[in-house]
C-alpha positions in Angstrom: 4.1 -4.8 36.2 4.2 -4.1 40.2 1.6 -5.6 42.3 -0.8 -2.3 42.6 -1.3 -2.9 38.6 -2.0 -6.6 38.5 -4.5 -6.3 41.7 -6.1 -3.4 39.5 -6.4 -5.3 36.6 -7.8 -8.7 37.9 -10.3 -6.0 39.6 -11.4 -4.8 35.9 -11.5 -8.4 34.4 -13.6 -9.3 37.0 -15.7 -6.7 36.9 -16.4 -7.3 33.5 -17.2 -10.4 33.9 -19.7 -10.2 35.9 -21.4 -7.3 33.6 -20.9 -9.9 31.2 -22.9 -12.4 33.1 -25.5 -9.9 33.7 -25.7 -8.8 30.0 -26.3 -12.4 29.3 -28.9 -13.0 31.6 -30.7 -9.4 30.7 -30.8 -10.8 27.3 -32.0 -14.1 28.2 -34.5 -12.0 29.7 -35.2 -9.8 27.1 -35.9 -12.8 24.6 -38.3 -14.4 27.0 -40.2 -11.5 27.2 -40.5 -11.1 23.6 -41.2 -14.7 22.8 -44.6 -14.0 24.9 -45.3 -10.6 23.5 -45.3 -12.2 20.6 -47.4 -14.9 21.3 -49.6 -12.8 23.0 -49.5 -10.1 19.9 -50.3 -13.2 17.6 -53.1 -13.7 19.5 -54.5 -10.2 19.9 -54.2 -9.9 15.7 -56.3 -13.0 15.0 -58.6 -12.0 17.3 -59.1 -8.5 16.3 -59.0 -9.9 12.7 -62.2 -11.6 13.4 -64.1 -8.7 15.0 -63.3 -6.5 12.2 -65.6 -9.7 10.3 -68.7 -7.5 9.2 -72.0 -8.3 11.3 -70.4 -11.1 14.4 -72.5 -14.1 15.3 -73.6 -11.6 18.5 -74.9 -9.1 16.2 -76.9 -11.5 14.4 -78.7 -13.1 17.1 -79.1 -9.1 19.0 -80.9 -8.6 15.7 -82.9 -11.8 15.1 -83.6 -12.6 18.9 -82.8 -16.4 18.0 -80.4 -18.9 18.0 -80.4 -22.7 17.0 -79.3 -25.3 19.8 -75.8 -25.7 18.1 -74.9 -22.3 18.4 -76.2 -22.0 21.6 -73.9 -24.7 22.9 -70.9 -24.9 21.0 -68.3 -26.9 21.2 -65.9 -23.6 22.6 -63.6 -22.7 25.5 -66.8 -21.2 26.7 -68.2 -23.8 27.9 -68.3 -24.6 31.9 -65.6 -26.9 32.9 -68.4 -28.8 34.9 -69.4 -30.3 31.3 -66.3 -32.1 31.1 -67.0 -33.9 34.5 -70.1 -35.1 33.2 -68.6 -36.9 30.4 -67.0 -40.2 31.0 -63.2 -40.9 30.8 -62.2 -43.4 28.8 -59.7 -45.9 30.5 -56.7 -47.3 28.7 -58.0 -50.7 28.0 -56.8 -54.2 26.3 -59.7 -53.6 23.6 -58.5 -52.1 20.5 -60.9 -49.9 18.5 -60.4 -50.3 15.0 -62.9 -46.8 13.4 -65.5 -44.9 14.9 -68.7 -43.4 13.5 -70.9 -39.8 13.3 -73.5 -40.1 16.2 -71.7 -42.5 18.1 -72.1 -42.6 21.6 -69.1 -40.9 23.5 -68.4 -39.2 20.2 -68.1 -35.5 20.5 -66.1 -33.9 17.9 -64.6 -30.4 18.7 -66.3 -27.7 15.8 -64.3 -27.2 12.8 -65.2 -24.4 10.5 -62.4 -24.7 8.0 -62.1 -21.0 6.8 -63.9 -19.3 9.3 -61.7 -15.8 10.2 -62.5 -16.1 14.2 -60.6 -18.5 15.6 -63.1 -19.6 18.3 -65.5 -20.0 16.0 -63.2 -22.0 13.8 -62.0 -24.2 16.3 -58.8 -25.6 16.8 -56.9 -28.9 15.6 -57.7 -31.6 17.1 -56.2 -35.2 16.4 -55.1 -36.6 19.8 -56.0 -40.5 21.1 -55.3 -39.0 24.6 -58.0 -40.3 26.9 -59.4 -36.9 27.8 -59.2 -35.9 23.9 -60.2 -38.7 21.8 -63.9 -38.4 21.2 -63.3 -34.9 20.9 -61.0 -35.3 17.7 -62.2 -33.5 14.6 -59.1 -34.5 12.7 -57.6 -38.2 11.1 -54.2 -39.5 11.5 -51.3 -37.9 14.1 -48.7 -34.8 14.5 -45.7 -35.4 13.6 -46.1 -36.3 10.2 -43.7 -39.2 9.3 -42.2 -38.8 12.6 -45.7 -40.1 14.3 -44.5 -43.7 13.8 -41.3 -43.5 16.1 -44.3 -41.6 18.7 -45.8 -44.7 18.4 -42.9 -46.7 19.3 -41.8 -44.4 21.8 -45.0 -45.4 23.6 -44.7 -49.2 22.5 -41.8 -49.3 24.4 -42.3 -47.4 27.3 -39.8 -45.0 26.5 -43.0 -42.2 26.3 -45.6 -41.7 29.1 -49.2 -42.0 27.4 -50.7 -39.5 29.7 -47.6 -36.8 28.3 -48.8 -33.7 28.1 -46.2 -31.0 26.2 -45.1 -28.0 28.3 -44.8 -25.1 26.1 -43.3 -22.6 28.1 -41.1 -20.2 26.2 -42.0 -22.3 23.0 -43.6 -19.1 22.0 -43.2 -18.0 17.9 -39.8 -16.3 17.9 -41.6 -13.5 15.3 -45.3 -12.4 15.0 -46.4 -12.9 11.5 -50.2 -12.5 9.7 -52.9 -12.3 10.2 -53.6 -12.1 6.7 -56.7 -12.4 4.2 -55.8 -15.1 2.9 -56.0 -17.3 6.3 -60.0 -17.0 6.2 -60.0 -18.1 2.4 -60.7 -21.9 1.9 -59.6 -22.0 -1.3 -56.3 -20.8 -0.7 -55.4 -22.7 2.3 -56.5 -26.7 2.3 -52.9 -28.4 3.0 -51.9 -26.7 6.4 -53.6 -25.0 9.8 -53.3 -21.4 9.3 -53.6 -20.8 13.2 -51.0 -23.7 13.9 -48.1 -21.8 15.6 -50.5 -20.0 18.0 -52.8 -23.2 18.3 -52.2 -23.6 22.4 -52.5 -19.9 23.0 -55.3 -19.5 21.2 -57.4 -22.5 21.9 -55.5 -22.8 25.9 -59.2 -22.8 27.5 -59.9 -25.9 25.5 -56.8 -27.1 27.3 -57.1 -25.9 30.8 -61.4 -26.2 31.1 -61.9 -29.3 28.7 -58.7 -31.1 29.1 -58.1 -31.5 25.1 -55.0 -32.2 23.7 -54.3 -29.3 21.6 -50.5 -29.2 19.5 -48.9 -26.4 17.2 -48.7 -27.6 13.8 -45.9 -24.4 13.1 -43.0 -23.4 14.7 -40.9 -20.4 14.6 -37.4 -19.8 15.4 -34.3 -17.7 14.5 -31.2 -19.1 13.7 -27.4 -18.9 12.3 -26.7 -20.7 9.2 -23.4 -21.9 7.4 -22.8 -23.3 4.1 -18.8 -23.2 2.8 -20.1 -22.2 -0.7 -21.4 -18.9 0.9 -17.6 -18.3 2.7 -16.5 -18.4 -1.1 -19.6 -16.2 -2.1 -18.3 -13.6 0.2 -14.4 -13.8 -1.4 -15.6 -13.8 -4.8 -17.7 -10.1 -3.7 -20.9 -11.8 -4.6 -22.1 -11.5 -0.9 -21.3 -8.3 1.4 -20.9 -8.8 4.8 -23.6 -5.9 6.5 -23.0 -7.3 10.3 -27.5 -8.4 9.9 -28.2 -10.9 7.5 -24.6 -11.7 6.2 -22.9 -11.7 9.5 -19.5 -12.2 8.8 -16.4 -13.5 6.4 -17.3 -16.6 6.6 -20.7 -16.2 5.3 -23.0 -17.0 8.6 -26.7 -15.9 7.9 -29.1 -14.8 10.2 -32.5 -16.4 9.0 -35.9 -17.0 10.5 -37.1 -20.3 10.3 -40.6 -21.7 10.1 -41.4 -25.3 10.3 -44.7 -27.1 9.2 -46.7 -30.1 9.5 -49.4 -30.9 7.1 -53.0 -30.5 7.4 -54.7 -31.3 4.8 -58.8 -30.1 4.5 -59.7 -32.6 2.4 -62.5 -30.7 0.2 -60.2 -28.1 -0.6 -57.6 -30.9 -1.5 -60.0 -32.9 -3.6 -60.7 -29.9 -5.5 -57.3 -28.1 -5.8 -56.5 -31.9 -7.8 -59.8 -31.6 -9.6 -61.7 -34.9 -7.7 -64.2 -35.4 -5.4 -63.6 -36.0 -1.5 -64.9 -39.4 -1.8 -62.5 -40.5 -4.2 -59.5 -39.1 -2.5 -60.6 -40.3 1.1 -61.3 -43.9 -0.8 -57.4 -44.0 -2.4 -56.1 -42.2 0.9 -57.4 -45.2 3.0 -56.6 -48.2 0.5 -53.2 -47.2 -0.7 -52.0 -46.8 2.9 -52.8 -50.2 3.5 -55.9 -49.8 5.3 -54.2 -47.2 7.8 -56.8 -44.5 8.2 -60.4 -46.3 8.6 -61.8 -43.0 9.6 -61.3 -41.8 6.3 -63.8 -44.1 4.9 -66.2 -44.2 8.7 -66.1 -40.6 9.4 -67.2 -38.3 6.9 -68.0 -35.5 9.3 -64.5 -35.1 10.3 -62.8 -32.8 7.2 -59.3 -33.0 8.5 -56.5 -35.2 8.1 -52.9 -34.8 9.4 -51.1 -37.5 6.6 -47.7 -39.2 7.7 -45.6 -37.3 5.4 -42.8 -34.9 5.4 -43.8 -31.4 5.8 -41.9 -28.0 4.9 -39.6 -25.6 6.3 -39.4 -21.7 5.2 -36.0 -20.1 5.4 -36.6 -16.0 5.5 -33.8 -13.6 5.3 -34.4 -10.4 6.5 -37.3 -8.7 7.9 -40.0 -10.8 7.9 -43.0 -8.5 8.0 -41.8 -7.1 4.5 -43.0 -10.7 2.9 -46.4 -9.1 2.6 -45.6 -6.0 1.3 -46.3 -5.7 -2.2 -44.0 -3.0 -2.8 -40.8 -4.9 -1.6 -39.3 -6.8 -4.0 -39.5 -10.2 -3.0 -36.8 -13.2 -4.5 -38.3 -16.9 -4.0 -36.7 -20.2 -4.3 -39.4 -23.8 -3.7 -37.0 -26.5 -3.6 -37.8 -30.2 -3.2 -35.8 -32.3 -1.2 -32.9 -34.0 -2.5 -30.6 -35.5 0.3 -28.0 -37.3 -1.9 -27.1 -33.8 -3.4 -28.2 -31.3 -0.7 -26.3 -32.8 2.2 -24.0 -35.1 0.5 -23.1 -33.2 -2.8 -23.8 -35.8 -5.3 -23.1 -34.6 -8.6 -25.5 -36.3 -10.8 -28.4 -33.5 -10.1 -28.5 -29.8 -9.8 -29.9 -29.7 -6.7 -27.2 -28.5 -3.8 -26.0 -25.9 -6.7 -29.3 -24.9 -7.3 -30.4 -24.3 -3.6 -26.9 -22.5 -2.9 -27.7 -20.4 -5.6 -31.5 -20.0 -4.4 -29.7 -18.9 -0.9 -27.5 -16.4 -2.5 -29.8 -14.9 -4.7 -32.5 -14.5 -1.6 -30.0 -13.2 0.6 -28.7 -10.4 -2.1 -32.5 -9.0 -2.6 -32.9 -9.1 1.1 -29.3 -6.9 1.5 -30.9 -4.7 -0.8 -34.0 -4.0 0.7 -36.1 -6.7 0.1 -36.8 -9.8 1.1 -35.4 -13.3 0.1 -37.1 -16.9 1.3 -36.2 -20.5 0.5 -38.4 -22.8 0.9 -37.4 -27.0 1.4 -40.2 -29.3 0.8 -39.6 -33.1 2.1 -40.1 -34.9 -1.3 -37.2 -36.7 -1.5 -36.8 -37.8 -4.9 -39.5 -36.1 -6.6 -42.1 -37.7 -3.9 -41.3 -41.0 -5.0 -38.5 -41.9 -2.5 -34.8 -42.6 -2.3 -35.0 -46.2 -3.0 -36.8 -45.8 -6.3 -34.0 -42.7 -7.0 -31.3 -44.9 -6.6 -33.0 -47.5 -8.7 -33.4 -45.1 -11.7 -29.8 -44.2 -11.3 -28.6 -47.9 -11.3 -30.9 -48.3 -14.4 -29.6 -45.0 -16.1 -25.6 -46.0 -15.0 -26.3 -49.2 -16.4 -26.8 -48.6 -19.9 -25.7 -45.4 -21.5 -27.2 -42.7 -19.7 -28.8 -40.4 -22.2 -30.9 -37.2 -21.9 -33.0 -38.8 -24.4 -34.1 -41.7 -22.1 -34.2 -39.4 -18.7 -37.6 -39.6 -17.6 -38.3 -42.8 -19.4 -35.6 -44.7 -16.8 -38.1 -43.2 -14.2 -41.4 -44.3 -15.2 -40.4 -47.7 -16.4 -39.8 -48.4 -12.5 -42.4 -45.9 -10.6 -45.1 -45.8 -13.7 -44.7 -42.0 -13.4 -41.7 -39.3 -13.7 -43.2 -37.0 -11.1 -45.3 -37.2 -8.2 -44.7 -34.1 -6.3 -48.0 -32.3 -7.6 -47.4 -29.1 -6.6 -51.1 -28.1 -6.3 -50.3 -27.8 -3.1 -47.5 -26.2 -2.7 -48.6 -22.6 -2.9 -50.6 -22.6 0.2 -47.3 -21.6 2.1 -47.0 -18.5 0.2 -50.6 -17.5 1.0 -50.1 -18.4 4.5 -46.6 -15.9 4.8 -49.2 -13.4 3.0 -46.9 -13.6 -0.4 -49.1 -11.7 -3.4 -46.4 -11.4 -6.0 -42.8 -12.8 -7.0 -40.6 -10.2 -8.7 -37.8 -13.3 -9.0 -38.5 -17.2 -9.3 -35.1 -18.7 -8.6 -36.4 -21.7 -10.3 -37.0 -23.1 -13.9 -40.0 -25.8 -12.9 -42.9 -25.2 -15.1 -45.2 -27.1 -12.3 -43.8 -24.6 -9.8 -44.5 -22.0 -11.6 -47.8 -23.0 -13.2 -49.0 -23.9 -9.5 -47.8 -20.5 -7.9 -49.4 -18.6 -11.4 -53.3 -20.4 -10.9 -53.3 -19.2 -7.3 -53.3 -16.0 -8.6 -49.5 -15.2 -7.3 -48.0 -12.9 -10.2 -44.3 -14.7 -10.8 -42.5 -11.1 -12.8 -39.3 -13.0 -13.6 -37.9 -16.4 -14.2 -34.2 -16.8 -12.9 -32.8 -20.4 -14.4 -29.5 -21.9 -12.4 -26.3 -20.1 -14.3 -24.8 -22.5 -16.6 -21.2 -22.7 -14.9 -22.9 -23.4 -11.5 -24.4 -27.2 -13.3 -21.9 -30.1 -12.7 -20.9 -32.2 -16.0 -22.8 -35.6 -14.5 -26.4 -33.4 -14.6 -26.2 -32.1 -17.8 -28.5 -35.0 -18.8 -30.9 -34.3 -15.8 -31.4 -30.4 -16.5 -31.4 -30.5 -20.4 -34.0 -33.4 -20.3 -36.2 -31.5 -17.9 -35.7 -28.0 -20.1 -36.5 -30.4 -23.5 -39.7 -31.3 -20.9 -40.7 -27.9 -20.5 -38.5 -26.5 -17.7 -37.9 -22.7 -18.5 -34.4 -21.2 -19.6 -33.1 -18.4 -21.5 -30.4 -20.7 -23.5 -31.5 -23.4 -26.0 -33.5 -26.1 -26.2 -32.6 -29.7 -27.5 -34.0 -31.5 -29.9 -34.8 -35.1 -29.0 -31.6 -36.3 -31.4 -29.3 -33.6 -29.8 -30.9 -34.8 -26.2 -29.8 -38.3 -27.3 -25.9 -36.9 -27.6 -26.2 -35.6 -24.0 -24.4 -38.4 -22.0 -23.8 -39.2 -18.4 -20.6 -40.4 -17.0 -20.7 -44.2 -16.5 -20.1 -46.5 -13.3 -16.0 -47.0 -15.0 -14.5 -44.6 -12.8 -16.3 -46.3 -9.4 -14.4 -49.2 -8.0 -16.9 -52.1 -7.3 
């Protein structure tokens, strides 16, 4: 190579680096901008939702010619900013205040009309102790579900300023989703805030004019994913590689992810479990050792953010087709299981089941449809990993039977099951789901749930048979003797009592 054709050539590779560079920053560019047209378009649909609402609060009052003294002065970003000078701010102080009461002075909750389509007329979340935000709350408890405790201790030791006020620049929802019907319906929607990944857009005069603390409760983001059962999915010709959703040999997925923290109306939540508020606001404040005084002090407050794990929806393919009732939509609810999902224990079906739920999802999707999994933090069944491992010492123990399954469980928790999934469907409504043509799943709580929300479930898809390991055989047959759906057999309590687990003999201790 003479010299004229190496100078040429570093020429060209340079130049294409720097159109390299360029197409990088273009598309940094490019996302920016469509993070806040979404935002913004999110935004515009909720609004224009609500003044599509038959005859608006201004209507009423043009025709009546009155208005009562609420209404008149609402709690709203229309208020003048020079309101909030008048009100006192409340210094951080050595005094610790234990509960607070309707009517008291310095209380000023922020409206809440759970249900309401406008969001102004709504209002937004509100469950900061922020100085500038606390008498305003017209939630219990704190974001962050679980994760509010290691806030707390952030703060306890310094490590978080109190006066921290999240910038959400370019935090905007990486798709535009809803506004649908079911967002305005109470009944369908009690266990999360269906405005919660546009909360600071939406409510930002509340943040700018009132200084209120004001969080998202949902976040959405895009994503790659890898799992090396999929990279043997895609050998086996199960998956196709199509360069969009299945990216490559190796099985990467694209996939849109949304994440959510619980809020929980707490009429709608008494009623979906068939009680009255006061009996769940009395259990919620004395099972949590005394945690939540407000549940008990404030009953004008309807809201309450509890410390618990929340969801995450994993959507393949085009995510506006969720809502279309003519797409052909494949669902898998799975419940947290982190000894099997991350760690591949054997002795459950869970890791095979949610590989298969993947699969399956991303196969309709390929074809035209769309496919979502959805992972629920109830680590063993709700009732917690330490109690799991428990049952499994107990079950390993002595022989481990189908026949004796459920019975290991409730001997130590007093119940098999505490997931309840009353509340589990309120994510469908809120991704605007109206029908399942396939349930990649063989719970008959699941389904029964998804069924009395009025979500048609056309067909029942139960893990395939060679997909189970040996160890669960006693898990799954127990649960289908239980009730669980299949398409194969079901045991008889002495043929349940034949199904055995492997013992501790092949474990060195």
């Amino acid at each position: 190579m003479n010299e004229d054709t190496a100078s040429l050539l570093t020429q060209i590779h340079s130049k294409l680096e720097t159109i390299e560079k360029e197409n990088k920053a273009l598309a940094s560019s490019v996302d920016l901008i469509t993070g806040r047209v979404n935002a913004l378009a999110g935004v515009k649909a909720v609004r224009d939702g609500a003044k599509a609402t038959p005859k608006t609060h201004a209507v009423a009052v043009a025709e009546t010619g009155t208005v009562t003294e609420s209404e008149a002065h609402p709690a709203s970003p229309t208020v003048e900013a020079s309101k909030e000078a008048q009100r006192p701010v409340t210094p951080a102080t050595s005094r610790i205040i234990l509960t607070t009461y309707p009517g008291q002075s310095g209380i000023d909750p922020i409206i809440m009309n759970w249900g309401e389509k406008d969001p102004v007329k709504r209002g937004p979340v509100v469950v900061s102790r922020a100085s500038g935000t606390v008498r305003r709350r017209n939630a219990i408890g704190a974001h962050g579900g679980s994760y509010s405790i290691y806030h707390a201790l952030a703060m306890a030791i310094k490590e978080l300023k109190v006066d921290h006020r999240p910038d959400f620049t370019n935090t905007e929802p990486a798709v535009n989703i809803g506004p649908f019907p079911q967002w305005s319906d109470p009944k369908k929607i009690v266990a999360m805030d269906p405005f919660g990944h546009l909360a600071p857009w939406l409510y930002k005069d509340y943040i700018d004019k009132e200084n209120v603390e004001i969080r998202p409760t949902i976040a959405i983001t895009k994503a790659h994913m890898r799992l090396p059962e999929l990279e043997n999915s895609v050998k086996e010709g199960r998956l196709e590689v199509d360069g969009k959703i299945c990216l490559n040999e190796y099985g990467e997925l694209a996939v849109t992810k949304f994440a959510v923290e619980p809020v929980w109306y707490l009429p709608g939540v008494a009623e979906r479990f068939g009680i009255d508020e006061g009996t769940l606001r009395r259990s919620l404040f004395e099972h949590t050792g005394g945690s939540f005084p407000e549940l008990i002090t404030r009953g004008d407050i309807k809201l309450f953010m509890p410390p618990i794990g929340g969801l995450t929806v994993y959507c393949f393919g085009d995510v506006s087709k969720l809502s279309d009732p003519n797409v052909r939509l494949a669902l898998r609810v799975h419940d947290e299981c982190n000894g099997s999902d991350v760690f591949g224990s054997d002795i459950c079906t869970c890791r095979p089941y949610l590989i298969f739920g993947v699969e399956e999802a991303v196969k309709e999707a390929q074809n035209g449809g769309s496919g979502v999994v959805i992972y629920f933090r109830k680590e063993g069944r709700a009732l917690g990993e330490v109690t799991k491992y428990l049952v499994y010492n107990a079950r390993k123990r002595g022989v481990d039977r189908a026949s004796e399954y459920f019975k290991r469980t409730e001997n130590i928790a007093g119940v098999k099951d505490m997931r309840f999934q009353a509340l589990m469907p309120d994510i469908l409504h809120w991704l605007g789901i109206t029908k399942i043509d396939r349930m990649l799943s063989m719970s008959n709580m699941k389904h029964d749930a998804i069924v009395e929300q009025g979500i048609p479930i056309l067909e029942r898809v139960p893990i395939p048979d060679e997909m189970i390991p040996a160890d669960s055989r006693v898990e799954i047959d127990a649960k289908i003797h239980a009730g669980y759906f299949t398409t194969g057999k079901t045991m008889s309590i002495d043929e349940l009592a034949n199904v055995k687990g492997r013992g501790w003999d092949d474990v060195d201790h």
